[in-house]
C-alpha positions as CSV (number, residue, x, y, z in Angstrom):
1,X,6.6,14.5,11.5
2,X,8.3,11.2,10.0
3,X,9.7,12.0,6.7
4,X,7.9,9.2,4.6
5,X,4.7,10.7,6.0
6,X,4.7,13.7,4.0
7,X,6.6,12.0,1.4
8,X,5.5,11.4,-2.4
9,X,6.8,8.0,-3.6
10,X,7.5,6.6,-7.1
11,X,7.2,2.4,-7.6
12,X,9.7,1.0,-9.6
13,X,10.0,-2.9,-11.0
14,X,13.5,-2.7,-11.5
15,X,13.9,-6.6,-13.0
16,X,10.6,-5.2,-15.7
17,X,12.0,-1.6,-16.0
18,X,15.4,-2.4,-16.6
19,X,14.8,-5.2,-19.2
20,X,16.5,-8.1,-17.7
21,X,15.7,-11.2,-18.5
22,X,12.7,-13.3,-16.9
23,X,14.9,-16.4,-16.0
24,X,18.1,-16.3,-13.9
25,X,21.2,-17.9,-15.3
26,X,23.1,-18.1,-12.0
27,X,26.3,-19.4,-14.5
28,X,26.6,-15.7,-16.2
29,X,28.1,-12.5,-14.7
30,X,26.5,-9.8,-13.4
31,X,25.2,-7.1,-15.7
32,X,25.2,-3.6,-14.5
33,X,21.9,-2.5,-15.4
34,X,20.7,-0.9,-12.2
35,X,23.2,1.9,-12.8
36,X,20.9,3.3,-15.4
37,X,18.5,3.4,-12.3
38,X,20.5,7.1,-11.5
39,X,19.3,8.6,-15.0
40,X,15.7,8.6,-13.3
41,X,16.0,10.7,-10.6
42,X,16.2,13.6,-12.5
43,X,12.4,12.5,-13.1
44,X,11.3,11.9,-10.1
45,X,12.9,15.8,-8.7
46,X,10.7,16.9,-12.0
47,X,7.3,15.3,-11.2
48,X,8.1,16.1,-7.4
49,X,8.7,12.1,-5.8
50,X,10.8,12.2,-3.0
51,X,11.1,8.6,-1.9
52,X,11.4,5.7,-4.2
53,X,10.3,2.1,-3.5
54,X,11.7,-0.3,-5.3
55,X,10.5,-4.0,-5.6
56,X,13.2,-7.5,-5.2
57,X,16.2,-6.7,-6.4
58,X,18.1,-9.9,-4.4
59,X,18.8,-13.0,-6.4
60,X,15.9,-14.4,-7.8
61,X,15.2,-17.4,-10.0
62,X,12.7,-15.0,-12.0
63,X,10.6,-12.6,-10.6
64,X,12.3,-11.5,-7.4
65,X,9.9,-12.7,-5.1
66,X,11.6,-16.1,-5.2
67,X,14.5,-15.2,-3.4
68,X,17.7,-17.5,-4.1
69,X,19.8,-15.0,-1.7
70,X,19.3,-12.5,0.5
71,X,22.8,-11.1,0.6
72,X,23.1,-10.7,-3.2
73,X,21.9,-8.1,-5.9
74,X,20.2,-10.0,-8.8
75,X,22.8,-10.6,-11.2
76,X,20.4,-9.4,-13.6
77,X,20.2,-6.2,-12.3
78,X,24.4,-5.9,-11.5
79,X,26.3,-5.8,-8.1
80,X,25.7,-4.6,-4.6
81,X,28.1,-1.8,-5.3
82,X,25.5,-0.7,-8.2
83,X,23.0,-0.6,-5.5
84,X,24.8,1.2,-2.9
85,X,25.9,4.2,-5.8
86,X,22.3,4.6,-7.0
87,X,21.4,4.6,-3.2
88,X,23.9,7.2,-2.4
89,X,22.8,9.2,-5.6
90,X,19.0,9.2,-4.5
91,X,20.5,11.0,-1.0
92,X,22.7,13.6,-2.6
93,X,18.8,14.3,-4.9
94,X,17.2,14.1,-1.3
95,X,15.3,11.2,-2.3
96,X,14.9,8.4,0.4
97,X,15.0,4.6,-0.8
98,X,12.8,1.4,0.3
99,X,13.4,-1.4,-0.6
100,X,11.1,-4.9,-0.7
101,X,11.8,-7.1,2.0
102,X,10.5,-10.6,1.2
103,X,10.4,-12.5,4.2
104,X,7.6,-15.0,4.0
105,X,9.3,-17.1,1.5
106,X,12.2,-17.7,-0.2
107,X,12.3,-19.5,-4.3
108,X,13.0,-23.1,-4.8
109,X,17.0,-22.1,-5.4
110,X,17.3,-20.2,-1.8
111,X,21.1,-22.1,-0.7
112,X,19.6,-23.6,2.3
113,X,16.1,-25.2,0.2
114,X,19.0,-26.8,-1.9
115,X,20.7,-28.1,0.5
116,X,17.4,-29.8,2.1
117,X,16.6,-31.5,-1.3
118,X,20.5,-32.5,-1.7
119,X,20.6,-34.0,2.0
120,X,16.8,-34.1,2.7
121,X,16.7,-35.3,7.1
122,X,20.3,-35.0,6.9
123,X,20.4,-31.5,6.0
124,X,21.4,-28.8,9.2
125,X,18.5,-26.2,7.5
126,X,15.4,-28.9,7.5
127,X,14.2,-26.6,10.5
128,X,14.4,-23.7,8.0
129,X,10.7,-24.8,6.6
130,X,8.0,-26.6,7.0
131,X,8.5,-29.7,5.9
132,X,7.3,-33.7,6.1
133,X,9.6,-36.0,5.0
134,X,6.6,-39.2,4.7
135,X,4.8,-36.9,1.8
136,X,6.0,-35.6,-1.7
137,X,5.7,-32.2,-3.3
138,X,4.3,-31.1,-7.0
139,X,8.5,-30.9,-8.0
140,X,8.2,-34.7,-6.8
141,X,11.3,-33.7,-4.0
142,X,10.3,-36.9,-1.8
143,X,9.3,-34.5,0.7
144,X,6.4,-32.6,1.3
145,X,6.9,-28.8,2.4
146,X,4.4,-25.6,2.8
147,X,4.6,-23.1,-0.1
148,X,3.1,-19.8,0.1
149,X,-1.1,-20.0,-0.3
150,X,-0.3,-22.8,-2.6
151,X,2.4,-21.7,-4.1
152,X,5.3,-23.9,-4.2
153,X,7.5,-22.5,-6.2
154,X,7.5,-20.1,-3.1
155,X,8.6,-21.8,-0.1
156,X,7.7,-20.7,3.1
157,X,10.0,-20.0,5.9
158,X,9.7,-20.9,9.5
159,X,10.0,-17.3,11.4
160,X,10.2,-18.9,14.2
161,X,13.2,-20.4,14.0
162,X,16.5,-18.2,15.7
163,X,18.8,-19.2,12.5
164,X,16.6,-18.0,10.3
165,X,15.4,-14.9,12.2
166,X,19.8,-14.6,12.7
167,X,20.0,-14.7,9.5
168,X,17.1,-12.3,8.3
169,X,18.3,-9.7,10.2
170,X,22.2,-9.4,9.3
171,X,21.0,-9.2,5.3
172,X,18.6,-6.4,6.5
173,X,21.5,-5.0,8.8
174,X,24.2,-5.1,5.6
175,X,21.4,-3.3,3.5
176,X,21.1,-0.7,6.2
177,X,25.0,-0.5,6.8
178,X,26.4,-1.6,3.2
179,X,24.0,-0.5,1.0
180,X,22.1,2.3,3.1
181,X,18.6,2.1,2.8
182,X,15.9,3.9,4.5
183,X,13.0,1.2,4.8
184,X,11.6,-1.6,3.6
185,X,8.0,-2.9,2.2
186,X,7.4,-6.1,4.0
187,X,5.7,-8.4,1.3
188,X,2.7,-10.1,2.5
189,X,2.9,-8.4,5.8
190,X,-0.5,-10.1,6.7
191,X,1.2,-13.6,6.4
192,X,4.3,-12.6,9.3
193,X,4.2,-13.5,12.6
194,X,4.0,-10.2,15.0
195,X,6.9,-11.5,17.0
196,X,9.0,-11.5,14.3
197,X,7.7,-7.8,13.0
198,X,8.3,-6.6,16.4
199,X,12.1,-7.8,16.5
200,X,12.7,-6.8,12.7
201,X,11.3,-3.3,13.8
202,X,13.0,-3.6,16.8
203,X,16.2,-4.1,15.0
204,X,16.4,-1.7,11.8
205,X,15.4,1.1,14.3
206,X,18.2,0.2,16.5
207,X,20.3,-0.1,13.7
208,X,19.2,3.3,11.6
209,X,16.9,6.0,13.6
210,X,13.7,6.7,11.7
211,X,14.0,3.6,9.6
212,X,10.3,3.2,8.1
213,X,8.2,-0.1,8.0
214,X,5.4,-0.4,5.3
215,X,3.4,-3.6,4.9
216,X,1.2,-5.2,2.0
217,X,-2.7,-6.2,3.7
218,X,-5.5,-6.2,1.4
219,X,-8.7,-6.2,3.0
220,X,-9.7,-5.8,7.0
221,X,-8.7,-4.0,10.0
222,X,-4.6,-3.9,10.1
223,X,-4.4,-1.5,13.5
224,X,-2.8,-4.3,15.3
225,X,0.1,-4.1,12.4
226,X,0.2,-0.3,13.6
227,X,0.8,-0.1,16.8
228,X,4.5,2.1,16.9
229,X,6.2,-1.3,17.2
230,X,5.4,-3.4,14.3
231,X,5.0,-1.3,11.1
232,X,4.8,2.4,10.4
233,X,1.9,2.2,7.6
234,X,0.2,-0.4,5.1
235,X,-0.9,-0.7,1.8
236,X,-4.4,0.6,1.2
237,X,-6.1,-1.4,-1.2
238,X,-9.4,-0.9,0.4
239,X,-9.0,2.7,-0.9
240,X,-7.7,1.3,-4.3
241,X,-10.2,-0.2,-4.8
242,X,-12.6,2.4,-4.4
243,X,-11.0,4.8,-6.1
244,X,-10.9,3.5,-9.8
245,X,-14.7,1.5,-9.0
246,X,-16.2,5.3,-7.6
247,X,-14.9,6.4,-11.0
248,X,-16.3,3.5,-13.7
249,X,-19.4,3.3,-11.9
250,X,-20.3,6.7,-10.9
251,X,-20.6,6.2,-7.4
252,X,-19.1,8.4,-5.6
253,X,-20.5,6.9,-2.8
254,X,-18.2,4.0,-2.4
255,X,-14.7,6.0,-2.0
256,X,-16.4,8.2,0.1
257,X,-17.6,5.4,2.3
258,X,-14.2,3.7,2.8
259,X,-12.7,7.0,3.5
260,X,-15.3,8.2,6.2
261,X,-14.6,4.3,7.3
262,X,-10.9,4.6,8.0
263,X,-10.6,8.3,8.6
264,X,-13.9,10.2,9.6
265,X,-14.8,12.1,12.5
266,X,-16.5,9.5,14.6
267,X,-14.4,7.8,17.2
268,X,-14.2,4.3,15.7
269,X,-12.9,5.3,12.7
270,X,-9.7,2.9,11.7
271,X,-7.0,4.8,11.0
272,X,-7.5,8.5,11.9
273,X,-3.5,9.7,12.8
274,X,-2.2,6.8,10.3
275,X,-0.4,7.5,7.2
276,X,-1.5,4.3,5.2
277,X,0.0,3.9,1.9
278,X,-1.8,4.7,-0.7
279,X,-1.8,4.1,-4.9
280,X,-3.8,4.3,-8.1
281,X,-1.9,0.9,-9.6
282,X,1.4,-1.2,-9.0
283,X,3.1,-4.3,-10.1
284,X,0.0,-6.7,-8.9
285,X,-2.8,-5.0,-10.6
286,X,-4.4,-3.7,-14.0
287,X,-2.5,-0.2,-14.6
288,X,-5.2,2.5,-14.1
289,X,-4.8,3.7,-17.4
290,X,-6.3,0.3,-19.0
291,X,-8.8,-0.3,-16.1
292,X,-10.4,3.2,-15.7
293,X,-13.3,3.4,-18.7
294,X,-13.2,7.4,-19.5
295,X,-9.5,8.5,-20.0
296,X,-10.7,11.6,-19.1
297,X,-11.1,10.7,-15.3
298,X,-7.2,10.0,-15.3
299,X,-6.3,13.3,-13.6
300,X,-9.2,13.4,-10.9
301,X,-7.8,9.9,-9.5
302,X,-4.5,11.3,-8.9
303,X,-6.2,14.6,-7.7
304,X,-8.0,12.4,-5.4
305,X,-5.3,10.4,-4.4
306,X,-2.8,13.3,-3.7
307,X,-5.5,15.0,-1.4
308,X,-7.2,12.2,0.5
309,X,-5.3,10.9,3.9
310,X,-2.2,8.9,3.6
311,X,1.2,8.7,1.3
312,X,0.3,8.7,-2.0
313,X,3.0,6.4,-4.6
314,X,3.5,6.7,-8.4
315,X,3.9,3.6,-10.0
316,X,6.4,4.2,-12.5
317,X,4.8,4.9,-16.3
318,X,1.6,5.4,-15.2
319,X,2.4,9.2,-14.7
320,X,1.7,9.1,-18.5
321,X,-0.9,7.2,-18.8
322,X,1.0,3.4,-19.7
323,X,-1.4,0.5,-20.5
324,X,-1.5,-3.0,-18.9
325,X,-3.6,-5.5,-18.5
326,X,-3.5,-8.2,-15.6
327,X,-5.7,-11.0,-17.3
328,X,-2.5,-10.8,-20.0
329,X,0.0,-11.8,-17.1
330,X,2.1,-10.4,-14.8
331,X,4.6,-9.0,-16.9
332,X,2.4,-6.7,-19.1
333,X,2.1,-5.1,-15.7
334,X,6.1,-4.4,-15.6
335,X,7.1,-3.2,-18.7
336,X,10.8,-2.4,-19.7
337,X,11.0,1.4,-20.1
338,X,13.9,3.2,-21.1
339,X,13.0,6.5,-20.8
340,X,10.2,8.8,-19.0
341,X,7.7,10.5,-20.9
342,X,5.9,14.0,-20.5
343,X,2.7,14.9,-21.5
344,X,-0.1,16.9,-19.5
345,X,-0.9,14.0,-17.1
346,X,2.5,14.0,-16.4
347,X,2.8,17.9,-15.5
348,X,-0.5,17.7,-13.6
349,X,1.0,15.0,-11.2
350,X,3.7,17.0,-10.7
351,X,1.9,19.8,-9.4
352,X,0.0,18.2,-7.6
353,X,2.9,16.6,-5.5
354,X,4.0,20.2,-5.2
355,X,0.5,20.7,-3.3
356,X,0.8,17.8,-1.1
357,X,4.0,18.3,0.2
358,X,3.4,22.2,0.6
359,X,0.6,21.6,2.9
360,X,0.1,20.0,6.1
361,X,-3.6,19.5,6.1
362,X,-2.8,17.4,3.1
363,X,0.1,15.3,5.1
364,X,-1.7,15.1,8.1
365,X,-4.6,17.0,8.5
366,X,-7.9,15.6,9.5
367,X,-10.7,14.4,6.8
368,X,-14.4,15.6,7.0
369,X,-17.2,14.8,4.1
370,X,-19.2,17.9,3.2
371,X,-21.1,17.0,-0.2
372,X,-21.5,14.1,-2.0
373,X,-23.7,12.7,-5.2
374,X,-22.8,9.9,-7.4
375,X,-20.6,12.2,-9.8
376,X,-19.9,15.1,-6.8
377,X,-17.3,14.3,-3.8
378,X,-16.5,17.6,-1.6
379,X,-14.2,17.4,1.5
380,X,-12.1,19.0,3.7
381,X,-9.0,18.5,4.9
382,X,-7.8,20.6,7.8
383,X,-4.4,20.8,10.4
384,X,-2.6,23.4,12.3
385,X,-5.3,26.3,11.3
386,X,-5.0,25.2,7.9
387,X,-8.0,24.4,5.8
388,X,-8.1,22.8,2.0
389,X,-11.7,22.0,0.2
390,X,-11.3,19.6,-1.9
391,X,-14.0,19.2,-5.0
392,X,-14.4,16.5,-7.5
393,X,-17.2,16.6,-10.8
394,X,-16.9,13.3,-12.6
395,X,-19.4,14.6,-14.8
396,X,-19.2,15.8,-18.0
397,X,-22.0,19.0,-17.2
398,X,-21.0,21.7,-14.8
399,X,-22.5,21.1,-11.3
400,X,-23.5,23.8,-8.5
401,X,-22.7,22.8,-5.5
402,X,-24.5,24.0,-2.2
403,X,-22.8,23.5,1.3
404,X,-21.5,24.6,4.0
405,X,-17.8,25.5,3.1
406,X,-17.9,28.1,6.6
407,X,-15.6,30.5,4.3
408,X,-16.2,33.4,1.6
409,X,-13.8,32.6,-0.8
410,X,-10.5,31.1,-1.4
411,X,-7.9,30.3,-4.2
412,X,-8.0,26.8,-6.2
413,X,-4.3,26.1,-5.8
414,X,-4.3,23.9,-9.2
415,X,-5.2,27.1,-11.6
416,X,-4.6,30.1,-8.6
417,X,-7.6,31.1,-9.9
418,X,-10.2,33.1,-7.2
419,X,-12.9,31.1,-6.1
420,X,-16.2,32.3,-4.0
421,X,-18.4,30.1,-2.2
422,X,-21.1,32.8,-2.8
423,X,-24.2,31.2,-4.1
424,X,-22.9,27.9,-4.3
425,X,-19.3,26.2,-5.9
426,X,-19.7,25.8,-9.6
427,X,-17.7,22.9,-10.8
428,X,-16.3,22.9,-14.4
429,X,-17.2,19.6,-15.7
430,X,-15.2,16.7,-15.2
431,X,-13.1,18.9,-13.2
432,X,-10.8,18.6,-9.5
433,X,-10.1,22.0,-7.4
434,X,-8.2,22.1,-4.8
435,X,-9.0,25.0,-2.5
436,X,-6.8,27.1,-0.3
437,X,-9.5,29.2,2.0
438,X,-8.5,32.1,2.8
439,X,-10.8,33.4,5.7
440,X,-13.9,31.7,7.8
441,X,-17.2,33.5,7.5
């Protein structure tokens, strides 16, 4: 198996986390504050993430999804070498590190956008873009160009072109060789071309065996962007969706659906053998702390989310339970942090990673529905003559629970409390076990 499939990942927003400030002055020096990156990882080995993710941290004009240059740490966030240390710390911890490739676009202050606007047809990058030099853009450039769904602070490139394809791939190869990552999260995946996927995987598997490829989609069938050539996993934010909506409206129904839709037993089912990537909240949306209406639920999504199909990611702060709100802009969602915080959300994460990563049926082991109400979700996961029942009560009463569970008893690996199937499953209310079974009937 592929490391990052049975991995546990933690999100960080380093340019949030790190409290740099929103706007670049490309006059000032660089400030080393990705060094205090390495006084993390002793949290992450605590609460039991073994791969980090970490959003732009290339020169930006603000957020880091306006790139300014590929070859070049933020100068918010300190130097390459910075980088390459914390990199090399994460490794010695046995932590692997991805890294956000932003490909799609590039800010208004990329070197070769500048140079178009300085030298407009003159200018050796204008095939760079996608540009018309008889219209005018919202800056009022004298040119018009294609921004990213309307975007134009967010210029698009043109994939197609070799130089800028060349050009891709050698800041990719220096963060493979210089700075040595282990993957990348290819921002709006759904917006690449699948040539240029297949010779970006093509190349960062050449250049670093087992190199792993993750891509943001939101809705629809992304198969074609798994296909062994083009990415390894995406994001699953049908699944996101339905976890923190099954929860506010008691429906179980609805996570149950998409799950029987992308990983069931039936033949047509999406994604049955994929490891999508999988999340409770990150840097785009409402932290589930704030959107989730009873607090209490808190744990079961993560229980749920550690134990259904895929690679489940932390996104950092929410471990504890951090509010933000979307409607109050981006950057509640990326708060500076200095240090982490434990409480008993915290700990039960944590042992829960321990759970996933100790047991293959939850890496990779198959998904089957066995009961299921409004405020009751029961499944199984099973691999290698392995078998874990899963059982979630949203409710606040206790609920019996009559099924089929082809067993006589096992051991709910979140207490290690004895648990028999005699006479039905009794579920504690508002309650998540996760059962090892110990024999069949």
């Amino acid at each position: 198996m592929n490391f990052f499939e049975s991995a546990v990942f933690y999100q960080i927003y380093p340019i949030g986390m790190l409290g740099a400030e929103r706007d670049n002055d490309f006059s000032s020096p660089p400030v080393s504050r990705i060094g205090q990156l390495g006084r993390w990882i002793g949290h992450l080995n605590r609460i039991g993430a073994n791969a980090v993710y970490l959003c732009p941290v290339f020169e930006s004009s603000h957020h880091g999804y306006d790139t300014g240059d590929f070859c070049r740490v933020d100068r918010r966030l300190g130097t390459n070498q910075d980088l390459a240390d914390f990199v090399a710390e994460c490794h010695d911890n046995g932590i692997r590190v991805v890294l956000d490739g932003v490909f799609n676009h590039v800010g208004r202050d990329f070197w070769a956008f500048r140079d178009v606007i300085e030298n407009r047809e003159k200018s050796r990058y204008t095939g760079w873009f996608h540009i018309n030099f008889s219209g005018n853009s919202g800056y009022n450039d004298g040119f018009w160009y294609e921004g990213w769904e309307g975007h134009f602070e967010l210029v698009k490139l043109n994939l197609y072109n070799p130089e800028v394809k060349s050009h891709i791939f050698d800041a990719v190869g220096m963060w493979i060789d210089d700075l040595g990552i282990d993957g990348l999260r290819l921002d709006v995946a759904y917006c690449l071309n699948h040539d240029f996927l297949r010779e970006l995987c093509s190349f960062c598997r050449g250049r670093k065996p087992g190199f792993w490829l993750v891509g943001e989609a939101l809705h629809g069938d992304y198969r074609n962007l798994m296909d062994g050539a083009l990415l390894d996993s995406v994001t699953n934010y049908e699944c996101y969706k339905g976890l923190y909506s099954s929860f506010n409206s008691a429906n179980m129904f609805e996570i149950a659906y998409s799950l029987n839709r992308q990983f069931g037993a039936a033949d047509w089912t999406l994604y049955k053998g994929r490891h999508l990537f999988n999340f409770a909240d990150n840097h785009d949306v409402t932290r589930i702390a704030t959107i989730l209406k009873e607090e209490k639920h808190l744990p079961l999504i993560y229980g749920l989310l550690f134990t259904m199909p895929g690679i489940p990611c932390i996104y950092y702060g929410s471990e504890w339970g951090v509010q933000g709100d979307k409607k109050d802009s981006d950057y509640a969602l990326r708060p500076h942090i200095e240090t982490p915080v434990y409480n008993e959300l915290t700990e039960f994460i944590a042992r829960l990673a321990q759970i996933h990563k100790d047991n293959i049926c939850l890496t990779s082991g198959d998904y089957k529905e066995l009961h299921l109400t409004n405020s009751q979700f029961i499944f199984e996961r099973s691999a290698g003559g392995e078998r874990m029942i899963i059982a979630i009560n949203i409710d606040s009463a206790e609920y019996a629970a009559h099924f089929n569970a082809n067993a006589g008893c096992g051991v709910d690996l979140v207490t290690g409390s004895k648990v028999d199937f005699g006479g039905g499953l009794r579920l504690p209310p508002c309650s998540i076990m996760i059962i090892g079974v110990e024999r069949k009937m």
